[in-house]
Each structure stands twice: as C-alpha cells, then as structure tokens.
mmCIF file of the N, C-alpha and C atoms, coordinates in Angstrom:
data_MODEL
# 
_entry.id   MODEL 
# 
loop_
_atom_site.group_PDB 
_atom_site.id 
_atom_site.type_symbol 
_atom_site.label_atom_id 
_atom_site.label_alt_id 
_atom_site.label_comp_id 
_atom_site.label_asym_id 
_atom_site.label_entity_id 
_atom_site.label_seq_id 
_atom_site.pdbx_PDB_ins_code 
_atom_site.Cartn_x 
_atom_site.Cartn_y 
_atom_site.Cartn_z 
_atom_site.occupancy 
_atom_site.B_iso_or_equiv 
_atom_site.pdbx_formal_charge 
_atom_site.auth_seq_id 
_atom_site.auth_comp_id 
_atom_site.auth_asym_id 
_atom_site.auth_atom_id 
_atom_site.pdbx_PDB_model_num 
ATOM 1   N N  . UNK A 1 1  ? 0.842   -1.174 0.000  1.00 0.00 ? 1  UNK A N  1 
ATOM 2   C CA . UNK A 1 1  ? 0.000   0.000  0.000  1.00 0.00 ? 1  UNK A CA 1 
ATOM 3   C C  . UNK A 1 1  ? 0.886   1.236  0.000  1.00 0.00 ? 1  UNK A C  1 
ATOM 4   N N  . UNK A 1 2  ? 0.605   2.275  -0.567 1.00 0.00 ? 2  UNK A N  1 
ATOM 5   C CA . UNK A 1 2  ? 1.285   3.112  -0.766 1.00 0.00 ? 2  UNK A CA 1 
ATOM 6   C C  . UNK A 1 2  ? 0.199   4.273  -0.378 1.00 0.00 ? 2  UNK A C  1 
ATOM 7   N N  . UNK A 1 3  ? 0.822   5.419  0.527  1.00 0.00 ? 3  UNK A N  1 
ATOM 8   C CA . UNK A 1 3  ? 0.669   6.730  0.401  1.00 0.00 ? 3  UNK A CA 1 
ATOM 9   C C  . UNK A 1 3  ? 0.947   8.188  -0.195 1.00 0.00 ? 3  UNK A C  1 
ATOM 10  N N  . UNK A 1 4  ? 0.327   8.930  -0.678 1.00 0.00 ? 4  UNK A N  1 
ATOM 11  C CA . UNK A 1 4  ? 0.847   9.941  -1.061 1.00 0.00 ? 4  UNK A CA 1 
ATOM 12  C C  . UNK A 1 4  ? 0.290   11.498 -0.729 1.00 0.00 ? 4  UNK A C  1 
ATOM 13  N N  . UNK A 1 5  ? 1.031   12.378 -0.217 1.00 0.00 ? 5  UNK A N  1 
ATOM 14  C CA . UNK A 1 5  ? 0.089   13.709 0.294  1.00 0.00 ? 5  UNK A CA 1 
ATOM 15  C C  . UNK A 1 5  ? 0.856   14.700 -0.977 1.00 0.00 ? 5  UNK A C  1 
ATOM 16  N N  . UNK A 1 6  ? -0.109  15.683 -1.093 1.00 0.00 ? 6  UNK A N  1 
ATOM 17  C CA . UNK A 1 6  ? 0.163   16.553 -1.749 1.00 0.00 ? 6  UNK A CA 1 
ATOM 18  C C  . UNK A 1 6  ? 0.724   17.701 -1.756 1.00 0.00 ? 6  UNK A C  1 
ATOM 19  N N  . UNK A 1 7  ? 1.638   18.569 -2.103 1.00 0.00 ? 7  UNK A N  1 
ATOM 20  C CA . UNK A 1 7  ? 2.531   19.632 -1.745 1.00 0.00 ? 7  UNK A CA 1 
ATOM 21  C C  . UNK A 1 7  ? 1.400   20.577 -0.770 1.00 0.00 ? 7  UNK A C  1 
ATOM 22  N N  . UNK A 1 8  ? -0.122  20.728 -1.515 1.00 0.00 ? 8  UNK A N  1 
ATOM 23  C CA . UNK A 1 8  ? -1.079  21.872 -0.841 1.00 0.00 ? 8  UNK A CA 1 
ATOM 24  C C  . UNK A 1 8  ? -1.301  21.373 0.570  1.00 0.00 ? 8  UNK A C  1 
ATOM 25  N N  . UNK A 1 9  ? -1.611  20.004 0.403  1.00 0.00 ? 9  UNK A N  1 
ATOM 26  C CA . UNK A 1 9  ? -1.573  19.539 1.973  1.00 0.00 ? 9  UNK A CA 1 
ATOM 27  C C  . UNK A 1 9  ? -0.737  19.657 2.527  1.00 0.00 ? 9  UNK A C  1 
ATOM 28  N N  . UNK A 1 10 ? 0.787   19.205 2.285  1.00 0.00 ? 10 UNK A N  1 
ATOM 29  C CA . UNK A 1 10 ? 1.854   19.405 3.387  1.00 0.00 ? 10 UNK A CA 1 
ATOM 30  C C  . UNK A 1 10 ? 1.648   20.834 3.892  1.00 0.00 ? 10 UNK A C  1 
ATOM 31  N N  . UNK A 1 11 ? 1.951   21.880 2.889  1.00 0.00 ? 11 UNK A N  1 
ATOM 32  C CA . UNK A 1 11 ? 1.981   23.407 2.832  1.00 0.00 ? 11 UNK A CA 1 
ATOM 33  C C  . UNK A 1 11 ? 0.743   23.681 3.931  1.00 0.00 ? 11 UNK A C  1 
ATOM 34  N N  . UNK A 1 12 ? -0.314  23.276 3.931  1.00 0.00 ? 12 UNK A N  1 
ATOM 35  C CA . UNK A 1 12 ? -1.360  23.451 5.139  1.00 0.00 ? 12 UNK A CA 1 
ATOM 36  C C  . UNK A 1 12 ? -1.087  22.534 6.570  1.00 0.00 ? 12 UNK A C  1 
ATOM 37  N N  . UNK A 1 13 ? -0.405  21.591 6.481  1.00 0.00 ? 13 UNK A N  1 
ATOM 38  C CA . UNK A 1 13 ? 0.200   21.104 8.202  1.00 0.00 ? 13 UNK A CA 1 
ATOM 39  C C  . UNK A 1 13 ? 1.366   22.156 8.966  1.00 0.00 ? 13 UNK A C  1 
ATOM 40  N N  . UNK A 1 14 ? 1.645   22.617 7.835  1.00 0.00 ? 14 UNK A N  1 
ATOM 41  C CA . UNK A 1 14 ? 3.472   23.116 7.781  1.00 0.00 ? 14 UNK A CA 1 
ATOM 42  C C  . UNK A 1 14 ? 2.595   24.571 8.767  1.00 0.00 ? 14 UNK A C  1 
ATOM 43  N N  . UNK A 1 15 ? 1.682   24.952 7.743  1.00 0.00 ? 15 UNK A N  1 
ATOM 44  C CA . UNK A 1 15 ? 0.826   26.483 8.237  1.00 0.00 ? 15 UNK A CA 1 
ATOM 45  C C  . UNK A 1 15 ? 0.610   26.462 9.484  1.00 0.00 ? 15 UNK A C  1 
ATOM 46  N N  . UNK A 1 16 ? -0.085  25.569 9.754  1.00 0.00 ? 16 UNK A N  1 
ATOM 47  C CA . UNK A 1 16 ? -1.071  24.983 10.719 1.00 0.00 ? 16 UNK A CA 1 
ATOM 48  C C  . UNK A 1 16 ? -0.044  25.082 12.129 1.00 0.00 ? 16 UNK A C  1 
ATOM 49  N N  . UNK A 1 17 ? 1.057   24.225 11.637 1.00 0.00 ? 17 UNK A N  1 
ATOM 50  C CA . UNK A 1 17 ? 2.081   24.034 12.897 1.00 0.00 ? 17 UNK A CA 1 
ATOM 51  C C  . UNK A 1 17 ? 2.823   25.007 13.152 1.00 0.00 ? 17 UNK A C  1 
ATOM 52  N N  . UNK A 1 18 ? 3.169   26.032 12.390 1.00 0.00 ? 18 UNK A N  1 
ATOM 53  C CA . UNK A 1 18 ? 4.037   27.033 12.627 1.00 0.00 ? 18 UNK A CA 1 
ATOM 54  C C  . UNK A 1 18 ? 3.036   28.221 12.977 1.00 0.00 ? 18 UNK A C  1 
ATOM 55  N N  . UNK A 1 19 ? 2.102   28.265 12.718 1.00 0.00 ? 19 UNK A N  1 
ATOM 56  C CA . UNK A 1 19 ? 0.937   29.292 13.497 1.00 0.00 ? 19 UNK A CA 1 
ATOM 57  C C  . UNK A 1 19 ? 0.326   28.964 14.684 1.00 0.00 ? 19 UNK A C  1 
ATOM 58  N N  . UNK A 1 20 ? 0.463   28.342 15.218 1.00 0.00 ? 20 UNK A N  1 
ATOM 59  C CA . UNK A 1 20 ? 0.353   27.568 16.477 1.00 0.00 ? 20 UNK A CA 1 
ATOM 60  C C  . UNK A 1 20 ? 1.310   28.084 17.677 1.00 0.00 ? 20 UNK A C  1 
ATOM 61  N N  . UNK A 1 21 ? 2.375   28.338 16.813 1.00 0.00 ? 21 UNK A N  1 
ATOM 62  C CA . UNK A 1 21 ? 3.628   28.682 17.794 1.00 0.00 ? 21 UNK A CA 1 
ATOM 63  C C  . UNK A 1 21 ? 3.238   29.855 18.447 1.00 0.00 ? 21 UNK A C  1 
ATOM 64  N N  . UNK A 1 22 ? 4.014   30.416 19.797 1.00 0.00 ? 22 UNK A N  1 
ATOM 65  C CA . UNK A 1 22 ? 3.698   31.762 20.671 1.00 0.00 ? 22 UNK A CA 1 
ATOM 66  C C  . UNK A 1 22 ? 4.839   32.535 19.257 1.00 0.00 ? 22 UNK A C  1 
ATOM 67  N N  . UNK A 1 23 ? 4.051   33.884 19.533 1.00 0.00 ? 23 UNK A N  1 
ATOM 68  C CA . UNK A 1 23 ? 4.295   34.912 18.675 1.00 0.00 ? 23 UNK A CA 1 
ATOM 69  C C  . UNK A 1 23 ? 6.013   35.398 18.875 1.00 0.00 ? 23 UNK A C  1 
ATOM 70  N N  . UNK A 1 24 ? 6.012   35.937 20.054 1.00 0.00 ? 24 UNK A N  1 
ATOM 71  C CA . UNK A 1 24 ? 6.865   36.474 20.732 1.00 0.00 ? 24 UNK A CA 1 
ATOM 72  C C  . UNK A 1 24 ? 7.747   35.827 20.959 1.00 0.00 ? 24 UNK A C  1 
ATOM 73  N N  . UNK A 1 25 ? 8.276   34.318 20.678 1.00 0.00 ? 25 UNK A N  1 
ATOM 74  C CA . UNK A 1 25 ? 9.186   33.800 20.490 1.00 0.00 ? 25 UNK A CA 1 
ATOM 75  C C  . UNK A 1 25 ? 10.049  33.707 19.024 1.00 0.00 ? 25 UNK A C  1 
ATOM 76  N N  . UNK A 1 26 ? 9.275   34.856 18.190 1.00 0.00 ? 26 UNK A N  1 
ATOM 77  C CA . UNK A 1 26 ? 9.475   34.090 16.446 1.00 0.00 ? 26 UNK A CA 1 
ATOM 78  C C  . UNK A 1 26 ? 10.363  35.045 16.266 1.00 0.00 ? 26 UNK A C  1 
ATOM 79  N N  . UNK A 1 27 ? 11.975  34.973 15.491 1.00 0.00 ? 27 UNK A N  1 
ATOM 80  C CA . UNK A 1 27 ? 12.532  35.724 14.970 1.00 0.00 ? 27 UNK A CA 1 
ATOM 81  C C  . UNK A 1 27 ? 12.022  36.426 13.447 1.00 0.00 ? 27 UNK A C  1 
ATOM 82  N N  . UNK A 1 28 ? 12.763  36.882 12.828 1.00 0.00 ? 28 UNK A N  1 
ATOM 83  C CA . UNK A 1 28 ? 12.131  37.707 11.496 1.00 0.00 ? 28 UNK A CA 1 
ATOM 84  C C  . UNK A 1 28 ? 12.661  36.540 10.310 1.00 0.00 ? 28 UNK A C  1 
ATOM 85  N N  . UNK A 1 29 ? 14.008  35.608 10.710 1.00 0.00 ? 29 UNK A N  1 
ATOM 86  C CA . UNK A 1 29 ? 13.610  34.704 9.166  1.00 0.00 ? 29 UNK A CA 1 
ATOM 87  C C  . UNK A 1 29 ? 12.221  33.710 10.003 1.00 0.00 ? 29 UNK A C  1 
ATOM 88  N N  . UNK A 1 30 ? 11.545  33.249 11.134 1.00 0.00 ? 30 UNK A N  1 
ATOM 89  C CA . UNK A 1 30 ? 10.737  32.474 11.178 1.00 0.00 ? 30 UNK A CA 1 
ATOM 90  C C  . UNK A 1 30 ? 9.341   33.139 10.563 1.00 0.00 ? 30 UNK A C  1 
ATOM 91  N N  . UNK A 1 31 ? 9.264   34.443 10.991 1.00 0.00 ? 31 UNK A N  1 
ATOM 92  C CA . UNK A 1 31 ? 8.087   35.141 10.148 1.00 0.00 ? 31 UNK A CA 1 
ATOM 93  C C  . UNK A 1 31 ? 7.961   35.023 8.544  1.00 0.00 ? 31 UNK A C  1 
ATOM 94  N N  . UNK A 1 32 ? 9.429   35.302 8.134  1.00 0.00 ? 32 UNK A N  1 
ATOM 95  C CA . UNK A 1 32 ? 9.214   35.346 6.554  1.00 0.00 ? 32 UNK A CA 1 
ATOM 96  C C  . UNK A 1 32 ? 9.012   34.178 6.453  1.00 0.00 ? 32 UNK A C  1 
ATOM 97  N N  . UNK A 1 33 ? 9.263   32.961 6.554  1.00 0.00 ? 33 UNK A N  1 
ATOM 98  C CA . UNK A 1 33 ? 9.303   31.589 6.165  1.00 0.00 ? 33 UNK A CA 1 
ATOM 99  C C  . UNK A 1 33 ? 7.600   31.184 6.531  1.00 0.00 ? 33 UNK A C  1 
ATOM 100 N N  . UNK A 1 34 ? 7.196   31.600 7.470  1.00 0.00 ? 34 UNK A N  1 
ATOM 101 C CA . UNK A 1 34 ? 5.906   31.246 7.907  1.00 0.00 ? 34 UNK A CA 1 
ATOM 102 C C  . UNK A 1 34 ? 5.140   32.198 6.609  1.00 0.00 ? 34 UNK A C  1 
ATOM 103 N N  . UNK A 1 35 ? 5.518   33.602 5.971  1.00 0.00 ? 35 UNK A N  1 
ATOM 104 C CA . UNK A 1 35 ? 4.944   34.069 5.353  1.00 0.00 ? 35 UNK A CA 1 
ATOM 105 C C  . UNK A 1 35 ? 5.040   33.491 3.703  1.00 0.00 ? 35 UNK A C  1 
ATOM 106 N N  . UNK A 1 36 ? 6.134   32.836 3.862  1.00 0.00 ? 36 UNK A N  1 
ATOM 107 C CA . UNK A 1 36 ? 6.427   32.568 2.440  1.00 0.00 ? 36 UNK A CA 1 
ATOM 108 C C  . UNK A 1 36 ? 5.665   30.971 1.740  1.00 0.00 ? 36 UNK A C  1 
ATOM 109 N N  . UNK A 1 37 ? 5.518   30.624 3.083  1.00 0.00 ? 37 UNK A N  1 
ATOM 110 C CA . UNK A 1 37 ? 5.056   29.310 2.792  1.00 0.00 ? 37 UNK A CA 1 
ATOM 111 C C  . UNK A 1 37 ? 3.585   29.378 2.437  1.00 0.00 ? 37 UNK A C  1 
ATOM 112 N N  . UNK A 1 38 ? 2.807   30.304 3.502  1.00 0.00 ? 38 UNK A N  1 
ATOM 113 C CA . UNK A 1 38 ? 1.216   30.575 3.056  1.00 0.00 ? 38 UNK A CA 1 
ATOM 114 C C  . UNK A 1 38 ? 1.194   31.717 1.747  1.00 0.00 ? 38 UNK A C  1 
ATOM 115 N N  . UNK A 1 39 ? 1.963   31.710 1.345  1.00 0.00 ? 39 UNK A N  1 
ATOM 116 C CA . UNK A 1 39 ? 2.016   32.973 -0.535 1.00 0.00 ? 39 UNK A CA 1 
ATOM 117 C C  . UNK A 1 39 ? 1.766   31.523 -1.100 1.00 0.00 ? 39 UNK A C  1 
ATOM 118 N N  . UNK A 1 40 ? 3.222   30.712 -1.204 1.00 0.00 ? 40 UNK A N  1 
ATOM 119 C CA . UNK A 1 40 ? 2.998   29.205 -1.594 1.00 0.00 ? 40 UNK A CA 1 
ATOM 120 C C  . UNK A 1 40 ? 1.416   28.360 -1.586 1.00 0.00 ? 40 UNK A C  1 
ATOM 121 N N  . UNK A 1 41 ? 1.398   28.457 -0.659 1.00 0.00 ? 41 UNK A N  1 
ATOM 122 C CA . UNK A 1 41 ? 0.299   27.533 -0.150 1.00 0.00 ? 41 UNK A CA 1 
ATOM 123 C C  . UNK A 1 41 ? -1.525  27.939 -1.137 1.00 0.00 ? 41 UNK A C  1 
ATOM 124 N N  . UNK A 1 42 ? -0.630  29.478 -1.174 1.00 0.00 ? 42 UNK A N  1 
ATOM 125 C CA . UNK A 1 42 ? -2.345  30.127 -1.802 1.00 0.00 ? 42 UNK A CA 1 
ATOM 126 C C  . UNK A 1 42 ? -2.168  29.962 -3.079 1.00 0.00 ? 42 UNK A C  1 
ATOM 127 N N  . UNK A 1 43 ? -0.961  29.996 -3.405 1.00 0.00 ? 43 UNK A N  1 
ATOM 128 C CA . UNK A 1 43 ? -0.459  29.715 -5.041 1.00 0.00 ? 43 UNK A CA 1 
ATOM 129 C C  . UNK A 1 43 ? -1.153  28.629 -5.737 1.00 0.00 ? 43 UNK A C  1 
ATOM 130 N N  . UNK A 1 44 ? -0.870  27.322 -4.959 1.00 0.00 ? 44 UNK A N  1 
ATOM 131 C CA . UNK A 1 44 ? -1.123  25.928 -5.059 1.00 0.00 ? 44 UNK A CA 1 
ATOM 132 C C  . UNK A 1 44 ? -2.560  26.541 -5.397 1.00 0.00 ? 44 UNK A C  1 
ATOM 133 N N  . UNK A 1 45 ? -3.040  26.265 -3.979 1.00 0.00 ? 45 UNK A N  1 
ATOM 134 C CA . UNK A 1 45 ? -4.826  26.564 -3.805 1.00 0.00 ? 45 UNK A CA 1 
ATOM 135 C C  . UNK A 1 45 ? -5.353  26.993 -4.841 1.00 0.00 ? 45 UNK A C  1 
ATOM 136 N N  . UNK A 1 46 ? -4.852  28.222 -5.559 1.00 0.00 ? 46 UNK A N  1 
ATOM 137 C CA . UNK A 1 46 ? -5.741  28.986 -6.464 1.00 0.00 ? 46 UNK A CA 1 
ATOM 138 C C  . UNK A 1 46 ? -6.006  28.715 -7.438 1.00 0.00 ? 46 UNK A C  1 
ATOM 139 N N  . UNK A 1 47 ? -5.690  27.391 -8.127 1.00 0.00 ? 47 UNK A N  1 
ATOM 140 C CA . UNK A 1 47 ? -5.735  26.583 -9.506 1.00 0.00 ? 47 UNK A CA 1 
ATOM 141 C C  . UNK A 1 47 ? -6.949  25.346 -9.482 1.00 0.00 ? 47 UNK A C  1 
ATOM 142 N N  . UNK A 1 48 ? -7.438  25.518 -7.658 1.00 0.00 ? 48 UNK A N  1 
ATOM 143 C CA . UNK A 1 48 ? -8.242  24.146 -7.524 1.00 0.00 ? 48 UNK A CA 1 
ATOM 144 C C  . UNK A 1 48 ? -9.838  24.925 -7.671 1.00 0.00 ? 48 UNK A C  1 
ATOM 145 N N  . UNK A 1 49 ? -10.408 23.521 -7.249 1.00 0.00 ? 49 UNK A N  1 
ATOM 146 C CA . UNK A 1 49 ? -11.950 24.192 -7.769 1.00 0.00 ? 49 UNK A CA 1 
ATOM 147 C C  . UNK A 1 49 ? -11.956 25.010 -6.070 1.00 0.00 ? 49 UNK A C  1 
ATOM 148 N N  . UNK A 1 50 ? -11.585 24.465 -5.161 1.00 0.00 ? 50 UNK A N  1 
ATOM 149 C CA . UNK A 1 50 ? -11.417 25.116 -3.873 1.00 0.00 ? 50 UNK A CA 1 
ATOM 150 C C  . UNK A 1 50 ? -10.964 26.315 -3.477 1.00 0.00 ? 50 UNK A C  1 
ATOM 151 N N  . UNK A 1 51 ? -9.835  26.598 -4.072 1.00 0.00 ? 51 UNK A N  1 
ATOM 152 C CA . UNK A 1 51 ? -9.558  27.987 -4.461 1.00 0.00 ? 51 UNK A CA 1 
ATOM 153 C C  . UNK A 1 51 ? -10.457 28.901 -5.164 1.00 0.00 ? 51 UNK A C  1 
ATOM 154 N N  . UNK A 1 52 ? -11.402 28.393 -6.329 1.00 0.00 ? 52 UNK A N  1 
ATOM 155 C CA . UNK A 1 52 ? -11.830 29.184 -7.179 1.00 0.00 ? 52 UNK A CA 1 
ATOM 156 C C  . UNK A 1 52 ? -13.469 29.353 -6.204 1.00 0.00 ? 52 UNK A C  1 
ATOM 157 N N  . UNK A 1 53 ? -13.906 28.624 -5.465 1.00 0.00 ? 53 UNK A N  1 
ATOM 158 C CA . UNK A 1 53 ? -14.953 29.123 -4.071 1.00 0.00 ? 53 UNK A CA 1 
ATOM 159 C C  . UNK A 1 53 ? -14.453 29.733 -3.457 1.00 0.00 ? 53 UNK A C  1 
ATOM 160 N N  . UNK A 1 54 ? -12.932 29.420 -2.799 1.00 0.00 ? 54 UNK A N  1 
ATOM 161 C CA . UNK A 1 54 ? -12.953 30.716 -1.624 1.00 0.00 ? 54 UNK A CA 1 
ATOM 162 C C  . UNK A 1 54 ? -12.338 31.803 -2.728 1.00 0.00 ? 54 UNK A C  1 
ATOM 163 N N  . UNK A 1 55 ? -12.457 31.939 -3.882 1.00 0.00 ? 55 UNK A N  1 
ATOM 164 C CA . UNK A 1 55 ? -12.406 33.559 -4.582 1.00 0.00 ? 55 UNK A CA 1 
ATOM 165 C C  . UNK A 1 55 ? -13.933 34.042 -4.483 1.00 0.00 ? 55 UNK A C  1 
ATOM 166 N N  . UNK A 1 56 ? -14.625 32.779 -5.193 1.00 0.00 ? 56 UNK A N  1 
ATOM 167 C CA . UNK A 1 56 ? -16.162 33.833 -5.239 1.00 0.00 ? 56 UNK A CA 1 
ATOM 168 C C  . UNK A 1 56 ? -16.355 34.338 -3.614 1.00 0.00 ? 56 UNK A C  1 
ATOM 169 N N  . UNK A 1 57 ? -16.455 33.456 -2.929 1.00 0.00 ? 57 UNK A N  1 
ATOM 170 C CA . UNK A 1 57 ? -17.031 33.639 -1.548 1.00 0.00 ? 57 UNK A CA 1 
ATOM 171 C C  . UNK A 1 57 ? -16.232 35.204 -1.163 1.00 0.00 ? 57 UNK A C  1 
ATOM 172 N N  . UNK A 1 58 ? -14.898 35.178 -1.064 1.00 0.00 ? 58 UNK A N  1 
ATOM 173 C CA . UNK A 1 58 ? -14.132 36.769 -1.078 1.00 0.00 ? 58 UNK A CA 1 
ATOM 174 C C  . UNK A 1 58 ? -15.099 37.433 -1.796 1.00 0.00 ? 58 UNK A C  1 
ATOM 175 N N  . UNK A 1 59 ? -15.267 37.349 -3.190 1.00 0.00 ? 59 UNK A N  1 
ATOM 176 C CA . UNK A 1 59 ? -15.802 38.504 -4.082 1.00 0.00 ? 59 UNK A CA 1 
ATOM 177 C C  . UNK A 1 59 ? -17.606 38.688 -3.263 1.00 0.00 ? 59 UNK A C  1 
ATOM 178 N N  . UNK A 1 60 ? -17.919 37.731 -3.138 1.00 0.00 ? 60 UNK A N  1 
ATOM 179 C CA . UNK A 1 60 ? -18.855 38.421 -2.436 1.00 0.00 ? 60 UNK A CA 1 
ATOM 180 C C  . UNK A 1 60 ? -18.880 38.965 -1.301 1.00 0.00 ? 60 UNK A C  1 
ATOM 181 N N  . UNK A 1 61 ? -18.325 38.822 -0.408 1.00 0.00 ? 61 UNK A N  1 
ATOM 182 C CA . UNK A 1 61 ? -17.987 39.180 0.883  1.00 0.00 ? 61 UNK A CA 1 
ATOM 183 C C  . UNK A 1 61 ? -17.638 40.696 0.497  1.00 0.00 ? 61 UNK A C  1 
ATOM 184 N N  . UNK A 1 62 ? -16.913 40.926 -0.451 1.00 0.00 ? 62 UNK A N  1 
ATOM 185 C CA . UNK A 1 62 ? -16.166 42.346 -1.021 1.00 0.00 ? 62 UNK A CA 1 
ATOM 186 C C  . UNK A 1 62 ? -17.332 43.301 -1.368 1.00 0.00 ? 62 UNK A C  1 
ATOM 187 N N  . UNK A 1 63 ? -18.323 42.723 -2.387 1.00 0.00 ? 63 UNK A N  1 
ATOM 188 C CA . UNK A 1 63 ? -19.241 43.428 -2.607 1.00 0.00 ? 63 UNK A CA 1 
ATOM 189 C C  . UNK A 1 63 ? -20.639 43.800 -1.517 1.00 0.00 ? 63 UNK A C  1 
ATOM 190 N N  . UNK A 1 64 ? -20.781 42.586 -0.893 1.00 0.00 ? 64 UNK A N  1 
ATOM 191 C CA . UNK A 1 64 ? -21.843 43.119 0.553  1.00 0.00 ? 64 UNK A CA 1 
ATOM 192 C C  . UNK A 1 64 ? -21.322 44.201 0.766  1.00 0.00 ? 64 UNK A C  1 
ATOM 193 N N  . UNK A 1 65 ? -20.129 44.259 1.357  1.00 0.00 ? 65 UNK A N  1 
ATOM 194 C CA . UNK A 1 65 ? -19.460 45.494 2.358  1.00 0.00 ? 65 UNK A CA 1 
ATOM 195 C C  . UNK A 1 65 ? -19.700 46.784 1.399  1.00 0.00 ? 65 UNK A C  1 
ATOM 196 N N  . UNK A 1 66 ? -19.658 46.670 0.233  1.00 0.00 ? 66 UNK A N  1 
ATOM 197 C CA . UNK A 1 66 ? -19.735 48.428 -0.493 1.00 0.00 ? 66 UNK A CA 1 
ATOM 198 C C  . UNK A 1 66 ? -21.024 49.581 -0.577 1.00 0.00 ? 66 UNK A C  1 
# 
C-alpha cells in the first residue's frame, strides 16, 4: 500500500504548525518563512476548484461590504 500527500496539503500542516507557535518567540527569518510558505500555499490553492470558491465567496464578501 502506498501513500501519497500533496505539496497543498503538506503546505497546510506546515501552516497549521508554525501558526500555532507563541508569537513572541518568532525571529524575522521564522516570520518570513511562515509568510512565504502561506504565498505558496495560496499559489497551489488557487488553480483548484477550492480555491476558485474561496475567490467567489471573497468577491462576495467584497461586494456586501460596499
């Protein structure tokens, strides 16, 4: 039997675990790296049909508010 996870999934444990952490312990490369990984992570996302709901759902959310 074989397993396989996907870069978007890892990229969301990776999120998950490093946002978890206390703030005030994080130097500035742990911030960028925590930041660079969720740019990544949305990158992935935005090509899926999942991505392309949480755009509409944004776009509407955008337009209520105006």
């Amino acid at each position: 039997m074989q397993y396989t996870i996907s870069a978007t999934a890892f990229l969301a444990i990776v999120i998950v675990i490093r946002l978890r952490r206390r703030t005030e312990a994080r130097r500035r490369t742990d911030e960028a790296f925590t930041v660079f990984t969720a740019v990544v992570f949305g990158v992935l996302i935005a090509t899926t049909a999942w991505g392309h709901a949480i755009l509409q759902l944004v776009g509407i959310a955008v337009e209520a508010t105006r």
